[in-house]
C-alpha positions in Angstrom: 69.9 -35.0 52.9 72.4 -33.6 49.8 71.0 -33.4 46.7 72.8 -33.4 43.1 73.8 -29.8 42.1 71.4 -29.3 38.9 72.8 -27.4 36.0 71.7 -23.9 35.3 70.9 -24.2 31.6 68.7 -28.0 32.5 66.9 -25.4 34.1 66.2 -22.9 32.5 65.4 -25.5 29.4 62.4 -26.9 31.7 61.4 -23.6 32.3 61.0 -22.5 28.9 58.9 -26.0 28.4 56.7 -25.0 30.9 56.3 -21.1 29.5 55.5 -22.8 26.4 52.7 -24.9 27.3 51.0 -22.8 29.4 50.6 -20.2 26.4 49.5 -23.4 24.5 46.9 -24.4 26.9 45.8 -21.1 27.6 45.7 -20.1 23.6 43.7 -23.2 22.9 41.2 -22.4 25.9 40.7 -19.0 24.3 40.3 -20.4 20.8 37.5 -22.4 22.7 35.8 -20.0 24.5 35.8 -17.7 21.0 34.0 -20.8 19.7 31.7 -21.3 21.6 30.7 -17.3 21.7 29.8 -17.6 18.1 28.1 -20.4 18.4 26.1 -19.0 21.5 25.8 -15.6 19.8 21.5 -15.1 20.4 19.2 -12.8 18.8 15.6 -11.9 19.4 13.5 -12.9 16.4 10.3 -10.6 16.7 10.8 -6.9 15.6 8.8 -3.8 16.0 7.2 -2.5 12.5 8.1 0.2 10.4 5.1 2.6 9.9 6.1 6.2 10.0 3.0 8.6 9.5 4.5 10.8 7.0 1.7 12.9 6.0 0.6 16.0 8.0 -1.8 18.9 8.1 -5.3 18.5 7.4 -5.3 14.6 7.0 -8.5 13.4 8.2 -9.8 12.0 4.9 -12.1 9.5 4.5 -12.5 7.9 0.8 -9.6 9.8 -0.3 -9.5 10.6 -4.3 -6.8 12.5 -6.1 -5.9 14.2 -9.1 -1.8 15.8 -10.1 -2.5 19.1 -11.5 -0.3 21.7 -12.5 2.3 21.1 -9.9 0.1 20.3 -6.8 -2.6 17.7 -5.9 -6.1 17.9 -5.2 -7.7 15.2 -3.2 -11.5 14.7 -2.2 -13.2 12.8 0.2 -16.3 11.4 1.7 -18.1 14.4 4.4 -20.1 17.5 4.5 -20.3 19.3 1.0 -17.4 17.2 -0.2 -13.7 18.8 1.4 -11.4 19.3 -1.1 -7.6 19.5 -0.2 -4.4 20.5 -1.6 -1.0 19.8 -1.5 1.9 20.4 -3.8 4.3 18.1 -2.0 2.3 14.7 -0.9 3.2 15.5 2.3 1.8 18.6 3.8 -1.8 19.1 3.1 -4.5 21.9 3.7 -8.1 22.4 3.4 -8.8 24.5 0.7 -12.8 24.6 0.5 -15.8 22.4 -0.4 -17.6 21.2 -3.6 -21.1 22.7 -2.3 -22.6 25.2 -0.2 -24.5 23.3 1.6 -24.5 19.2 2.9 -26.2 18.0 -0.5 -27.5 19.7 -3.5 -31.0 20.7 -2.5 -32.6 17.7 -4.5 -30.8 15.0 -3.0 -33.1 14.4 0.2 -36.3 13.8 -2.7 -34.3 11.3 -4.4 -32.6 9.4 -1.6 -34.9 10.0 1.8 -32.3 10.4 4.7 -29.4 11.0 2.8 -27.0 13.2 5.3 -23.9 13.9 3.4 -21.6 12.6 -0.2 -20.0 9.7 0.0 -16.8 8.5 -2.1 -16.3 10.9 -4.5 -13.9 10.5 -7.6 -11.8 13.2 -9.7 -11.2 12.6 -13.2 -10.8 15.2 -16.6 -12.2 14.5 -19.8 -13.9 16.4 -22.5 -11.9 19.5 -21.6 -13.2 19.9 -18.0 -13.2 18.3 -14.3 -15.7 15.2 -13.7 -16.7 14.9 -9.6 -18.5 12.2 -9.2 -19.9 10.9 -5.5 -22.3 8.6 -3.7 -25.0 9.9 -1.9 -27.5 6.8 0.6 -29.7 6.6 2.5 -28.3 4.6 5.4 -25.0 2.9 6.1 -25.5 -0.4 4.5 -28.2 0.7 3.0 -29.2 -0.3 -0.8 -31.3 2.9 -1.7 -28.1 5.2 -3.4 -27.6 6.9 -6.0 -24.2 8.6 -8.0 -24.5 12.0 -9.2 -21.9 14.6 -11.0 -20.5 17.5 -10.6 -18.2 19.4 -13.0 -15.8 21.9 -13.4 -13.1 23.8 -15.8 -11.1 24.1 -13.6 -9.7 23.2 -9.6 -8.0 26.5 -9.0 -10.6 28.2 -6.7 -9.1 31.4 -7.1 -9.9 31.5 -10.6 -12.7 33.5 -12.0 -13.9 30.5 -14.0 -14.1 28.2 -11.0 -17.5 26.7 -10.7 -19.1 23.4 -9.6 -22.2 22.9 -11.9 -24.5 20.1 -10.7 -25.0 17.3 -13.8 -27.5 15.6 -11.8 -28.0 11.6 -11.2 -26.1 9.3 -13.1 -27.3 6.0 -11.6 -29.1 4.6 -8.9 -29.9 1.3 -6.8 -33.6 0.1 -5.4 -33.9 -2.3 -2.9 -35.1 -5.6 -4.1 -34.6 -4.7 -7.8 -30.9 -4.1 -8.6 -28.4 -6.8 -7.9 -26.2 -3.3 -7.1 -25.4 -0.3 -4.3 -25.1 2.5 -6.0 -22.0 3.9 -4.0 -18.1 4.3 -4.6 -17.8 5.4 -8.5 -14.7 5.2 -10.1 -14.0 6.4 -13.9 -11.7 4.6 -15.6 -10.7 5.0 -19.2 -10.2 2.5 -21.8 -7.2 2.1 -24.3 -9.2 4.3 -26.8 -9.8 7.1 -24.0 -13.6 6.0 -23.7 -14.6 6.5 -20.2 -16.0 3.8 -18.0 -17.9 4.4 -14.6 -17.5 1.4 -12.0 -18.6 1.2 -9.4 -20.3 -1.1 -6.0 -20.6 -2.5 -2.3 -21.6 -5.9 -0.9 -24.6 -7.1 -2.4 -23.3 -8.7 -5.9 -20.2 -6.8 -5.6 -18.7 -4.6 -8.5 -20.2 -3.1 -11.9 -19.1 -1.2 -15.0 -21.1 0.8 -17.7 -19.6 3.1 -20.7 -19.6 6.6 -20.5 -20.9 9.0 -22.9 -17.4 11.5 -23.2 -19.4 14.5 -23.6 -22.5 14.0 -20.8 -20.7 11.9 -18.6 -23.6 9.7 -18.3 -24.4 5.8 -19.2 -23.6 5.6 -23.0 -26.8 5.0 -24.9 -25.1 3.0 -27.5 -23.6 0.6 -24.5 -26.2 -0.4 -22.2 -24.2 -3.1 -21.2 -24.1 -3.9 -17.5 -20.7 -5.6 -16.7 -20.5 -7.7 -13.8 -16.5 -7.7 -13.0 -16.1 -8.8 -9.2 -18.3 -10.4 -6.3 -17.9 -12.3 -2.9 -20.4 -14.9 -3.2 -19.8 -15.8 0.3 -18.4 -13.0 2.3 -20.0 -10.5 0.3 -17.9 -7.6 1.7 -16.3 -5.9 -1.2 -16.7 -2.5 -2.6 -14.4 0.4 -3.6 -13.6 -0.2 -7.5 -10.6 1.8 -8.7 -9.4 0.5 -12.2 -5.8 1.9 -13.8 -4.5 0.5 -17.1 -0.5 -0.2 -16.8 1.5 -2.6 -19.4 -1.2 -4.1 -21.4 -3.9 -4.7 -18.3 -6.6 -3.4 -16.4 -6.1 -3.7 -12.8 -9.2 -3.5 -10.6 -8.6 -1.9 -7.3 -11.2 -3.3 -4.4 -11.2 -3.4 -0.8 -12.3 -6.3 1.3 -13.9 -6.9 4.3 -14.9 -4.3 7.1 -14.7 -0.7 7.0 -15.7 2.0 9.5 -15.1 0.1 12.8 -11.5 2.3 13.7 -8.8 0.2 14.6 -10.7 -2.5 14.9 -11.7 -2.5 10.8 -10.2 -5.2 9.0 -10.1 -3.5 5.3 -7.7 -4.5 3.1 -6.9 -3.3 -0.6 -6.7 -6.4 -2.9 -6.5 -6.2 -7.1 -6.8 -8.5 -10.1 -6.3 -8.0 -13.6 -7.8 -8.2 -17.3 -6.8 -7.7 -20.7 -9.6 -6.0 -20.9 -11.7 -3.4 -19.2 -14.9 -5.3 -19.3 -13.2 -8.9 -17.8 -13.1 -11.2 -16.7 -10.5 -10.1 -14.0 -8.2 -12.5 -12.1 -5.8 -12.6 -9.2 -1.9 -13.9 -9.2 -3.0 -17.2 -9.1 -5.7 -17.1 -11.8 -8.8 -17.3 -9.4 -11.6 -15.0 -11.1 -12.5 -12.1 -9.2 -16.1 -13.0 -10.3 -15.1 -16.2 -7.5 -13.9 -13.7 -4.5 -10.1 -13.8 -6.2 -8.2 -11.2 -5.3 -4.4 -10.5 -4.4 -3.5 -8.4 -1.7 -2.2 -5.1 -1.9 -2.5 -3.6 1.4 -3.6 -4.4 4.8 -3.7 -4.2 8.3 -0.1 -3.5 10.1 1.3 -1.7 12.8 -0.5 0.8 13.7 -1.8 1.3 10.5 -5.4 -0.3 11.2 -8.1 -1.1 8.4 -6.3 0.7 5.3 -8.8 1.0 1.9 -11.0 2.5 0.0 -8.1 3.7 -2.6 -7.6 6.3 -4.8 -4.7 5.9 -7.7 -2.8 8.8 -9.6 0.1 10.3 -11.3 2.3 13.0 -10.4 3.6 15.4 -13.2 6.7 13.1 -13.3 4.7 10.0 -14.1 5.4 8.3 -10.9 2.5 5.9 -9.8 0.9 6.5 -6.1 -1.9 5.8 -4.1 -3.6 7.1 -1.6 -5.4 5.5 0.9 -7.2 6.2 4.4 -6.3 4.0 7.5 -7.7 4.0 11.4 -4.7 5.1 13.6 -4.2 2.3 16.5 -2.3 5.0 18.4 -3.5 7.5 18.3 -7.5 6.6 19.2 -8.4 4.9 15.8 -8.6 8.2 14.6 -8.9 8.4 11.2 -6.6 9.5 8.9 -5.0 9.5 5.2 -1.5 8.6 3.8 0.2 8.3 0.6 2.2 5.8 -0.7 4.4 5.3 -3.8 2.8 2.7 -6.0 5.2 0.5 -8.1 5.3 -2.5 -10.8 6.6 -5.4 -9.7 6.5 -8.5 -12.4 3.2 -7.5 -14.2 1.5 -6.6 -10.3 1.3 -3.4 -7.9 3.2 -3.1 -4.7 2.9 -0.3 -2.4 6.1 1.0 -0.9 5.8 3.3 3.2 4.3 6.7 3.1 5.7 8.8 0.7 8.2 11.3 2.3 9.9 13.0 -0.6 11.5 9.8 -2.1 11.1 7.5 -4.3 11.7 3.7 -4.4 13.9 2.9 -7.6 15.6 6.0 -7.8 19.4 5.7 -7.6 20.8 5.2 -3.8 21.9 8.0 -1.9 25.4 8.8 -1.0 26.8 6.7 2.1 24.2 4.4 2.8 24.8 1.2 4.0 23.0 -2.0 3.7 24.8 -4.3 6.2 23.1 -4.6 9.1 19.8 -5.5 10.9 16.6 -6.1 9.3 12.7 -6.5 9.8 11.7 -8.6 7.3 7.8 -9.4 6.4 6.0 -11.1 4.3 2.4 -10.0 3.1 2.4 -8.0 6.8 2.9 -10.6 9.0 4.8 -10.5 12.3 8.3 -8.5 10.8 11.3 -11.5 11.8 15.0 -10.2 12.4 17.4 -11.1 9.8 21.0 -9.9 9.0 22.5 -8.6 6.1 26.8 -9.6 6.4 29.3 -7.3 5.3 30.4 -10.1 3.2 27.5 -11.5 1.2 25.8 -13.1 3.6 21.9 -13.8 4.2 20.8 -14.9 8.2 17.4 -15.0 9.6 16.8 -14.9 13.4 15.5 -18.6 14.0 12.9 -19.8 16.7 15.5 -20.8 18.9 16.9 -17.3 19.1 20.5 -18.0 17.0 21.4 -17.0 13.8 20.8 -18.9 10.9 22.6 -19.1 7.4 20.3 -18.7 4.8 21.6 -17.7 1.3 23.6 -14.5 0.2 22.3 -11.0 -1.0 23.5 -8.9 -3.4 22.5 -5.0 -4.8 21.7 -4.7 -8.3 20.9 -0.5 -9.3 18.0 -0.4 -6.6 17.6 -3.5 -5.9 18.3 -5.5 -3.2 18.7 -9.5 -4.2 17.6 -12.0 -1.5 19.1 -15.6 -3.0 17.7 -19.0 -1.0 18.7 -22.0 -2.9 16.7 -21.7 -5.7 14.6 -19.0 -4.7 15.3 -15.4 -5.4 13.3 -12.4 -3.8 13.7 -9.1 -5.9 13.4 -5.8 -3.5 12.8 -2.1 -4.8 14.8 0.1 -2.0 14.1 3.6 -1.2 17.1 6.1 -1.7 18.2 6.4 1.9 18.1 2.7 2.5 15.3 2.7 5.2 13.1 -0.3 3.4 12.6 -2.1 0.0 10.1 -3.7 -0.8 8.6 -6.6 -3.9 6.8 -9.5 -4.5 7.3 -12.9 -4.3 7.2 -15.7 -7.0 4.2 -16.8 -5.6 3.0 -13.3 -5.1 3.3 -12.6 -1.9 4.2 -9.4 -0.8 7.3 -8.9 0.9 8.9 -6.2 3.2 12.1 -5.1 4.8 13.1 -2.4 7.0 16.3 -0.9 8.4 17.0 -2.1 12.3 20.4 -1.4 13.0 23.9 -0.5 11.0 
């Protein structure tokens, strides 16, 4: 059969047609498939937390209590003859020496019957010399205590004038006739520089009496027994630590169990009063007198049962706190960190140990926010979230996609989280690494650098 000679250009015509839609076809499968990869792009929402261990050297410090002078830190804690430690950078530490010669002073085991070694102590100056105070018991748990004082002119043990001269008992608990232990003093000083000595452990919780400046005893003119914080259920509180900041008194106290190692379940919680006697009250106005307290610091990681808190000043006036914490890692061992202690909306947050910077000072050169987060609130499971290159806020959701969920912004230090409505206010540290702030509601809230 003969068929019709076809013209060259009706052909090549059709084959450009055909050309054409392919590429169309093809394009618009691509465009697809790019589609759908976004809107299949997964994520994993759990992430590991952030808890470098910063601090090094001699670091197994129970109780730890700390004072800034001239250009380098002493901190005290609870053991045989009291160690006393040094460090001029918050980070390296050694063991310089001990308060006494011996466990106890000799008339310790007359007062309290089976008391082994000091427990708690706290540094603080006044009346032109160095005020030691510590807890000595007979028993773990038990209610037969007692504080005593030391005193000094100085910390430098290399001077000639260094000397620990003992000031006796300044207070003590019976069993079955004080509604107090007689453990974990604290001196805290008033807005007129009085000092006040509080101080407690289960039982009826937390007490305060004036100071006589120049003994460093109970004032006689003040016999007043303050009663500032209890659990009337749980009972477990204890380790009073009281700072005045912006107008208030905040009350330190940690909750719950010590001394187990990683298994403890302390926890540093605070209220606040106008004044130093009470009544003291949480962020959501729940009297500490009630078992109110809002958290400061607890349990995550591997940082296990953190407490018993000490608070101080460096020369620059930065805030900082130190703590000791049970080391899940490494055999609930324990050990002692220190972490920068900020403001946050008239209440304390605690930033990651303290490694040479500071959270609020001005960012370093180069660093870069976008990325991935951890993101936590109050030390909760940390949940992945993104930070776009453009502005925008996602959070890793239960299905394992991203999510949209507002836009961030930096302002100086601080990092913007906006939600709607809601707007969460982050201190970051120089290099980027975390931030961290409280919530309206008070909550605490955490974020750590992932990825770039």
């Amino acid at each position: 059969m003969k068929y019709p000679k076809v013209k060259s250009w009706m052909l090549r015509s059709q084959t450009a047609v055909l050309v054409w839609l392919l590429v169309y076809v093809l394009g618009c499968a691509d465009a697809a498939v790019d589609a759908n990869d976004k809107r299949a792009e997964t994520c994993t929402r759990s992430v590991p937390d952030y808890t470098p261990l910063v601090q090094t050297g001699d670091i197994a410090a129970h109780d730890p209590a700390a004072i800034w002078v001239d250009d380098a830190v002493y901190l005290f804690s609870t053991g045989h003859r009291i160690p006393i430690r040094r460090s001029t950078d918050l980070i390296n530490w050694q063991l310089i020496g001990f308060v006494f010669a011996s466990d106890v002073p000799e008339w310790a085991p007359q007062i309290i019957p089976g008391v082994e070694f000091p427990w708690a102590p706290d540094i603080q100056f006044f009346n032109d010399r160095y005020h030691l105070y510590y807890a000595l018991s007979s028993a773990f748990g038990g209610q037969r205590s007692a504080i005593a004082l030391t005193t000094n002119v100085t910390l430098d043990p290399s001077s000639p004038d260094y000397r620990w001269e003992d000031q006796g008992v300044v207070i003590e608990s019976r069993p079955n006739q004080d509604p107090y232990n007689a453990i974990d003093p604290n001196v805290a000083f008033d807005e007129a520089g009085n000092p006040w000595l509080v101080w407690g452990s289960y039982w009826e919780g937390i007490f305060l009496r004036r100071l006589d400046a120049a003994t460093g005893k109970p004032s006689t003119e003040d016999p007043t027994l303050y009663h500032l914080a209890e659990r009337p259920v749980e009972r477990a509180i204890e380790a009073p630590f009281i700072v005045r900041e912006g107008g208030y008194y905040y009350l330190f106290v940690s909750f719950d169990a010590c001394c187990q190692g990683a298994e403890s379940t302390y926890r540093v919680m605070v209220g606040r009063s106008e004044s130093i006697t009470g009544p003291y009250v949480d962020h959501t106005g729940r009297l500490m007198l009630e078992g109110g307290g809002t958290l400061v610091l607890q349990s995550y990681g591997r940082i296990r049962g953190p407490g018993h808190n000490g608070v101080f000043r460096d020369g620059e006036g930065r805030w900082f706190l130190a703590h000791h914490f049970y080391d899940r890692l490494d055999g609930g061992r324990i050990k002692m960190q220190v972490r920068p202690l900020l403001w946050r909306s008239g209440w304390p947050v605690v930033g990651e140990a303290y490694d040479g910077t500071y959270p609020g000072e001005a960012l370093r050169e180069g660093v870069v926010l976008e990325g991935e987060w951890g993101y936590s609130v109050d030390y909760g499971q940390g949940v992945r979230v993104r930070l776009g290159s453009g502005g925008g806020f996602q959070v890793c959701g239960g299905d394992g996609r991203w999510q949209e969920q507002g836009r961030w912004h930096l302002e100086d230090s601080e990092l913007v989280l906006v939600r709607g409505e809601m707007e969460e206010r982050l201190v970051l540290e120089p290099k980027g690494r975390w931030a961290v702030g409280r919530s309206a509601q008070g909550r605490i809230v955490r974020l750590w650098k992932t990825t770039g």
